[in-house]
Every structure is written in structure tokens, then in C-alpha cells.
C-alpha positions as CSV (number, residue, x, y, z in Angstrom):
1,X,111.5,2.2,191.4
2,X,109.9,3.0,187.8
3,X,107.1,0.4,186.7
4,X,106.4,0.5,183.2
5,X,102.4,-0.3,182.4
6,X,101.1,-2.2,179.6
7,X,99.3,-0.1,176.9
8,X,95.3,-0.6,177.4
9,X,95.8,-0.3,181.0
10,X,92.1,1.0,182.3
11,X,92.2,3.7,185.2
12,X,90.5,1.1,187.2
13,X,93.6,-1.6,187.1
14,X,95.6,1.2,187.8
15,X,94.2,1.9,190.9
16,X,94.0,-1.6,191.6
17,X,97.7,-2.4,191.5
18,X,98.7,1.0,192.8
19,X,96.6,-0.2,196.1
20,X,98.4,-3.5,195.9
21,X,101.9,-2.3,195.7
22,X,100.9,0.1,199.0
23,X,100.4,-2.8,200.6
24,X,103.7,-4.6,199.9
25,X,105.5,-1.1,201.1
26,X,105.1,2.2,202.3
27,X,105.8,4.1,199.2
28,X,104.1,7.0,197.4
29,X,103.2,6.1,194.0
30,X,102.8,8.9,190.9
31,X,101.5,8.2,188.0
32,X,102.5,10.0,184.7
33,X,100.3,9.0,181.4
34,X,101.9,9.7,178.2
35,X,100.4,9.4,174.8
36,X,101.0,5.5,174.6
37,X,102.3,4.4,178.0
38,X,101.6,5.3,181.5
39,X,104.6,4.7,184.1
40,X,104.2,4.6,187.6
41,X,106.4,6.3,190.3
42,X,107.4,4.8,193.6
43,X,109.1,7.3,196.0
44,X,110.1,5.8,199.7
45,X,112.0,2.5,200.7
46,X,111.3,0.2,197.6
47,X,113.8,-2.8,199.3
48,X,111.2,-4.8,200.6
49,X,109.2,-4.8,196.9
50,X,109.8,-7.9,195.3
51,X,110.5,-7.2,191.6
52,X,110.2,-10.3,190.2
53,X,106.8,-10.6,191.8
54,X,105.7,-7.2,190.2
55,X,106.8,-8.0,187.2
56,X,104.5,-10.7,186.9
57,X,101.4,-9.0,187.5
58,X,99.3,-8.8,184.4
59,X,99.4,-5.3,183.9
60,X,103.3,-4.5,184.0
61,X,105.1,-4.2,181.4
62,X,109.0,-3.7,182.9
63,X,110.2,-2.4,186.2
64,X,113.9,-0.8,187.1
65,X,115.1,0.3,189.9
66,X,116.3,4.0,190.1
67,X,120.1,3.8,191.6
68,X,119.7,8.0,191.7
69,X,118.6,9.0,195.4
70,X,116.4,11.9,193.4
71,X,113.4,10.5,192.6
72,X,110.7,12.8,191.7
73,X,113.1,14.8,189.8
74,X,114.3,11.6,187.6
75,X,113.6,11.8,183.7
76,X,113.0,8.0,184.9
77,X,109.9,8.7,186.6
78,X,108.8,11.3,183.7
79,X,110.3,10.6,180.4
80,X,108.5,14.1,179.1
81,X,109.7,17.3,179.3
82,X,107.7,19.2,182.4
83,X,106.1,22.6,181.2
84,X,105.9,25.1,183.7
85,X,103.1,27.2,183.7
86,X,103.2,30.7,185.1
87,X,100.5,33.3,185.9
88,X,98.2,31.1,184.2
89,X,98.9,32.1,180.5
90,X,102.8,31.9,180.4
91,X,104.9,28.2,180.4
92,X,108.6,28.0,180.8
93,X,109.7,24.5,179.2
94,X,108.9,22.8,176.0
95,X,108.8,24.1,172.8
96,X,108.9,28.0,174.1
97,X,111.7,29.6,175.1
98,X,111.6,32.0,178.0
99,X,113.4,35.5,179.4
100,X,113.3,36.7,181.9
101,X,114.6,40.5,182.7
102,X,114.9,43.6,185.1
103,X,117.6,45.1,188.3
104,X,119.2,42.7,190.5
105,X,117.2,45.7,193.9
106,X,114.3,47.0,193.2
107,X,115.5,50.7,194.1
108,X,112.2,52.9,193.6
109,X,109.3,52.7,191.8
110,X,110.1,54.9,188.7
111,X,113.2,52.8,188.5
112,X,111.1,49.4,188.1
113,X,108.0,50.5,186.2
114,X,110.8,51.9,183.5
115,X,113.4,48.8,183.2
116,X,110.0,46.6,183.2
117,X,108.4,48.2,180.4
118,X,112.1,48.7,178.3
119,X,112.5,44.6,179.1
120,X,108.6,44.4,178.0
121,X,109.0,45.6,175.2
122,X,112.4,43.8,173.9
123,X,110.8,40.8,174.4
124,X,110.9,39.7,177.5
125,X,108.2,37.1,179.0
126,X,109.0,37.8,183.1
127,X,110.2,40.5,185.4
128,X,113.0,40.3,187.7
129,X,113.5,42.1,190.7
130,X,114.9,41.6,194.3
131,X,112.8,42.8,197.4
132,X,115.2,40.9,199.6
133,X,118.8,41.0,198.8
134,X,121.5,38.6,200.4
135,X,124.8,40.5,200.5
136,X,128.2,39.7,200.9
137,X,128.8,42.3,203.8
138,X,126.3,43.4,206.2
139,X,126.4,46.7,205.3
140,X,125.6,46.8,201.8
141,X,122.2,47.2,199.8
142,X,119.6,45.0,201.3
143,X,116.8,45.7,199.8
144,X,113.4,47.3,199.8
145,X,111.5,44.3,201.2
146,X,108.0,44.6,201.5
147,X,108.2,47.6,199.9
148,X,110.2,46.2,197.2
149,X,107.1,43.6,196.6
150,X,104.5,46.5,196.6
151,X,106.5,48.3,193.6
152,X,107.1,44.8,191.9
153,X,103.5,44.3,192.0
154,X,103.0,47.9,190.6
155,X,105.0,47.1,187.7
156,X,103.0,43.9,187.1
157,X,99.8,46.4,187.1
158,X,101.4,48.5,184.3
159,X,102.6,45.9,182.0
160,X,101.1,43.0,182.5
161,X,104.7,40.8,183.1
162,X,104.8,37.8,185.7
163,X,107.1,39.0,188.7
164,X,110.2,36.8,190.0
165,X,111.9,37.7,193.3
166,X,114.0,35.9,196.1
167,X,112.6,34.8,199.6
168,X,115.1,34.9,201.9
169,X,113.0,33.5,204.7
170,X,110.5,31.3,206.0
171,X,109.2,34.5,207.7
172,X,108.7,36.4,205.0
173,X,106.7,33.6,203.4
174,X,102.8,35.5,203.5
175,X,104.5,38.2,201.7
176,X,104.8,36.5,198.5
177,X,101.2,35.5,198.1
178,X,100.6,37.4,195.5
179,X,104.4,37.0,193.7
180,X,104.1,34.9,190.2
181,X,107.5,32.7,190.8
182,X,109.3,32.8,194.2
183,X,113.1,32.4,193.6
184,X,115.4,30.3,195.8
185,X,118.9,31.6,195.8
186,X,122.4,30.2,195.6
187,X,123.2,30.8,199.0
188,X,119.7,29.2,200.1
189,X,119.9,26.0,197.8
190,X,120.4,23.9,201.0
191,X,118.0,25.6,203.9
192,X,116.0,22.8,203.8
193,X,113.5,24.0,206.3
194,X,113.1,26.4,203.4
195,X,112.6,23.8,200.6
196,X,110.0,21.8,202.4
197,X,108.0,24.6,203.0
198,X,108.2,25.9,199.6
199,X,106.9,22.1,198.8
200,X,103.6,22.7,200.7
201,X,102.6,26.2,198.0
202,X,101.6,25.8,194.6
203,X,103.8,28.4,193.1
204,X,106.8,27.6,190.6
205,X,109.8,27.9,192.4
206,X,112.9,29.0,190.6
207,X,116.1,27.0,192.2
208,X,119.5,28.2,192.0
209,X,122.2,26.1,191.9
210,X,124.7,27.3,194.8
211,X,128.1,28.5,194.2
212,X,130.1,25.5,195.0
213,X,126.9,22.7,194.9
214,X,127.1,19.5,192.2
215,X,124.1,19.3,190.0
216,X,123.2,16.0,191.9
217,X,122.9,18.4,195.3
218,X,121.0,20.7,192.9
219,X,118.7,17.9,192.0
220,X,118.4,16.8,195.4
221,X,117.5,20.4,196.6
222,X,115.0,20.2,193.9
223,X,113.6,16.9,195.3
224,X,112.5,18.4,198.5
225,X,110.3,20.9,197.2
226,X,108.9,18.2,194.9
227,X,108.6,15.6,198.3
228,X,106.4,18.3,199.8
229,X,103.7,17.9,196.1
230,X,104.8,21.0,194.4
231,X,106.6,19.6,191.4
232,X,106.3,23.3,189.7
233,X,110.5,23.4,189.8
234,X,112.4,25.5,187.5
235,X,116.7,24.5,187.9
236,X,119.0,27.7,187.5
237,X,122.4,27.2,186.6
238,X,124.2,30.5,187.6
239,X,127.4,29.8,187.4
240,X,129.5,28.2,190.4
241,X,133.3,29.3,192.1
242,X,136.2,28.0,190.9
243,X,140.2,29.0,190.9
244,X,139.3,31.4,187.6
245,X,139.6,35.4,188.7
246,X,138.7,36.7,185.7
247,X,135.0,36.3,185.9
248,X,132.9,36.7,189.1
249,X,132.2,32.8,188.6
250,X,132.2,29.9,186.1
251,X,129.5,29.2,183.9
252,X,129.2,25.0,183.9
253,X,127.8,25.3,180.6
254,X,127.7,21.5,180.8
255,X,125.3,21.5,183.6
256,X,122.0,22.3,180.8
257,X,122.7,19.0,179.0
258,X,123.4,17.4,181.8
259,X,120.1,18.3,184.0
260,X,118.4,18.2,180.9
261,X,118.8,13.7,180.6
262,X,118.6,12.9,184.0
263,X,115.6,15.6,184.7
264,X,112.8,16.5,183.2
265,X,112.7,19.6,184.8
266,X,113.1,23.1,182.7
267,X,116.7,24.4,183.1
268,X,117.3,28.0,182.6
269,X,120.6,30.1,183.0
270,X,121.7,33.1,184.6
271,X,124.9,34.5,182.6
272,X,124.8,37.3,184.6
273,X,125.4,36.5,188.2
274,X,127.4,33.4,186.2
275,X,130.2,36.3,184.8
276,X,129.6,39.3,186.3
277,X,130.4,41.4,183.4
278,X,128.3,42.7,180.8
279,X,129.7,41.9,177.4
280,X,129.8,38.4,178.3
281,X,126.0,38.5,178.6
282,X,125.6,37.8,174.8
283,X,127.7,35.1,174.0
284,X,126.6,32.7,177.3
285,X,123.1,33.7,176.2
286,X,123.4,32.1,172.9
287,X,125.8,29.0,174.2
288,X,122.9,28.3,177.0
289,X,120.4,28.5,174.4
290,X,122.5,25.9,172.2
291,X,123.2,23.7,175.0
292,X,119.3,23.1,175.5
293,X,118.5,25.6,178.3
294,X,114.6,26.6,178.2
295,X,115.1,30.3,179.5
296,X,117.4,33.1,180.6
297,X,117.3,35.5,183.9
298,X,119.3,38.8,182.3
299,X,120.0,41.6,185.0
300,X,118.9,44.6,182.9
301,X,119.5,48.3,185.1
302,X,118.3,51.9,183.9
303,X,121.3,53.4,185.7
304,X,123.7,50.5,185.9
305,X,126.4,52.9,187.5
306,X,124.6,53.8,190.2
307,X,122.8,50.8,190.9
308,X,122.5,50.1,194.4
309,X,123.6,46.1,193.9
310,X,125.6,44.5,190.6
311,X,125.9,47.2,188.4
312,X,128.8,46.1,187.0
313,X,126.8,43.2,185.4
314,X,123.7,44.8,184.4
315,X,122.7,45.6,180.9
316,X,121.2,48.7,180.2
317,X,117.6,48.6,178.4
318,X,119.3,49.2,174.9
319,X,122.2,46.7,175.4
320,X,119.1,44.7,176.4
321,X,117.5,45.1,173.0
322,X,120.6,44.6,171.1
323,X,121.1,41.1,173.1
324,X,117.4,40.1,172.5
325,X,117.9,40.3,168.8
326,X,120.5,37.8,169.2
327,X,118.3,35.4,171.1
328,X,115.5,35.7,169.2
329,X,117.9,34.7,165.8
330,X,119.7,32.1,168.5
331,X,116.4,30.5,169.8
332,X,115.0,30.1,165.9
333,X,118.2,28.3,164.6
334,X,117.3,26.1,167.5
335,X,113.4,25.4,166.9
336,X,112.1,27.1,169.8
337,X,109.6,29.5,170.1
338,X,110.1,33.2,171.9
């Protein structure tokens, strides 16, 4: 349920009537003040609330029921576009556009220190890198792991870029105290136990839409990291499986309008995992940044053919520059900021 205030509505008679609607349910109520109107959010069983009876109340302006069974995630509940802020000096929503860059493993430390300086250097606002990898078959590439987040951080020491890397695991949770955005995979979309906990830290989380999820299982994947109090969400549409063969999946380019009415979450795209082939890179880049999408994770390799995980997708550092040029002409036409 959405409850509409009445402009000149003090702080006082706000807490007022959020106390009185507590007592008519057991509901969590958010408030969101924008320039000229101040809407109220009620998350939990709303049924017994009597609208008509809420709707009287002096301060109220309208109420409406939210038929959508994501809540906190709802453009309803927060008409503006939420900015996520990272590392405390970098946002990804709004006005700026965002990129973020760098190898699908973090294979050794000259490896990452030289693709995050190349990526740096084109442009890019964010480092990418994977400590833990989740792999088809058990005996491929896994990943550095803790080591993996020692080099990440390294690179963060030499250039100064926010790092973004998977968890894989409750378990590994302490070890990404010091990581700028922890990324949820496709393949973890739906480990709940996961979500929750990720809702309890105050770190944006990155959320990839799985391979064969709807965006309204997206959304509500979304919803339990934001049921936990960390709304700091940031949806990934990376492409999902369908009967085509000749990509690695299908970019739902739809998907970034889509999320972008119902949510007010930031959206950004992953055409790389979404294709899996390089010289596709460019042209989903710009049609994501047309569609509305606020940012871009690009798998950018110093040795793409002998990568140890999706070299076949990655872009070299100077196929990287020459795609960044694009962008940046891409991301003007469209009014943002890079």
C-alpha cells in the first residue's frame, strides 16, 4: 500500500500517523520525501487496513494499493530514480552513466593491476574481477579466491577504481569486508539464504538476473535484499537462455525499460556474458545505453586467448578503448554524464 501525504505535512504528523497506521496492522512503513510530496510505504499484510478510513485522515492525500508482490522495489513506493553511491565518491543511477570493466578470473596480479589501469584509463568508473568463479564443469577455472580478493584490492591501491566481484557463499561472507560492490550471480539470483543475508550489510549489491528468471523473479530477488534494510540494489540484465545458438544467450533488451517503470532501481547490462562474443560488445553497448540502462559490466582481458575463463568474450584493453569512444558519443546523444 502507497499513501500519498498532503504537501505541508510537518515531520511531527508524520510520525503521528505512521504510529497510528502501526497500530491498525503490522506493517513496516518507509517514508520517501521528494521535493513537493512525501509518500509513505507500507510493506507486510495491508488487508486488514481500512482504506477508506485512511483516506480520511487529515493528512492524506490518496492511497492505492500495490497489486505487485514487490514492494520495496516498486517505482510506486519511490517515484524517484534511486542513486547508488559507491566507495563514497562514485554513484551509479541518475544523470551519470557508469562502466564498469576488467577479466571475468582474476589470474595473477600483473594480469589485474594491467587490465585495471588499461580500463582506468579508457574511462572506466569500476573494476571487475572474479575471486570466486561458478563454472559449468567441476573441473574448470575456479578461481583465485581469497587470493583473488588480495590482488583486487591491490589494484584498487594502484588506481584508485571501486572493485566488483561475486560471492558465491554465505561462508565466504567476512571476506568481502573490504570489497566496494559484492555481486550476486545468475546462478545465485534465487539462494535466498544468500539474499537475506546480503540484506543485513550496507554494501551495494549488484543482482544478476538468472539465465531463465522473469524480471518479476528478478525484482522479487531484489526485494529480499531490500526486506533485510539494504535498499543499495543495482539490477543486471545479462542476457537469459533461449532456443537461439548463435549467441551464448539473449540479450532481453526490453528488460531496461521495463525495470526502469516499475522500479526505481538502477539497471545496468552485461553484453558480454549476454553474447558471448566480442564484436557484439559494441552494438548492445549502445542499444542498452538507448534503452535507458544506467551502466555497463564489459569483460575486458590482457590475453584474451589464454584466459583462464571467457576469453572468447573478452575485449582486449584496445578493443576496450575503441568501444569506450562509442559510449561516451552514445551516452551524450542521450544526456547522460560519463
Amino acid at each position: 500500500m502507497v499513501v500519498i501525504l498532503k504537501q505541508g505535512v510537518t515531520k511531527t504528523q508524520i510520525e503521528e500517523f505512521t504510529n497510528w497506521i502501526q497500530q491498525q496492522a503490522e506493517v513496516q512503513v518507509s517514508a520517501v520525501y521528494g521535493a513537493q510530496t512525501t509518500i509513505l510505504g507500507l510493506v507486510g499484510d495491508t488487508s486488514a487496513i481500512d482504506i477508506d478510513l485512511v483516506s480520511s485522515k487529515d493528512v492524506v492525500e490518496t492511497v492505492k494499493r500495490v497489486q505487485e508482490p514487490y514492494k520495496n522495489a516498486n517505482r510506486k513506493f519511490h517515484p524517484d530514480d534511486t542513486v547508488v553511491t559507491v566507495a563514497g565518491d562514485r554513484t551509479i543511477g541518475g544523470t551519470q552513466f557508469s562502466v564498469i570493466a576488467g577479466p571475468c578470473s582474476v589470474e595473477s596480479e600483473e594480469q589485474i593491476i594491467e587490465v585495471a589501469r588499461r580500463v582506468k584509463a579508457a574511462g572506466a568508473t569500476a573494476l571487475r574481477g572474479g575471486a570466486f568463479k561458478p563454472r559449468t564443469s567441476p573441473y574448470s577455472f575456479q578461481g583465485l579466491k581469497a587470493e583473488g580478493l588480495d590482488l583486487l584490492r591491490r589494484a584498487r591501491q594502484v588506481t584508485g577504481l571501486p572493485i566488483v566481484t561475486e560471492i558465491m557463499s554465505l561462508a565466504h561472507l567476512d571476506l568481502f569486508a573490504d570489497v566496494d560492490v559484492i555481486q550476486v550471480g545468475a546462478r545465485n539470483m534465487q539462494n535466498f539464504e544468500l539474499l537475506k543475508e546480503l540484506g543485513h550489510c550496507d554494501k551495494p549489491i549488484l543482482l544478476k538476473r538468472g539465465l531463465a528468471n522473469t524480471i518479476e523473479e528478478l525484482l522479487m530477488s531484489a526485494e529480499y535484499i531490500m526486506a533485510g534494510g539494504n535498499h543499495n540494489v543495482i539490477l543486471c540484465e545479462r542476457g537469459i537462455r533461449t532456443f537461439e545458438s548463435y549467441t551464448r544467450n539473449t540479450l532481453d533488451i526490453s528488460a531496461v525499460p521495463i525495470l526502469k517503470r516499475v522500479s526505481h532501481l538502477p539497471v545496468v547490462v552485461d553484453p558480454s556474458h549476454a553474447t558471448g562474443i566480442t564484436w557484439l560488445v559494441e552494438p548492445l553497448s549502445k542499444a542498452a545505453i538507448v534503452a535507458g540502462a544506467d551502466g555497463l559490466i564489459i569483460e575486458v582481458h590482457n590475453d584474451p586467448g589464454h584466459a583462464l575463463s571467457d576469453g572468447a568474450q573478452s575485449l582486449t584493453p584496445d578493443q576496450f578503448d575503441g568501444v569506450m569512444g562509442e559510449i561516451g558519443r552514445t551516452v551524450d546523444f542521450c544526456g547522460k554524464t560519463l
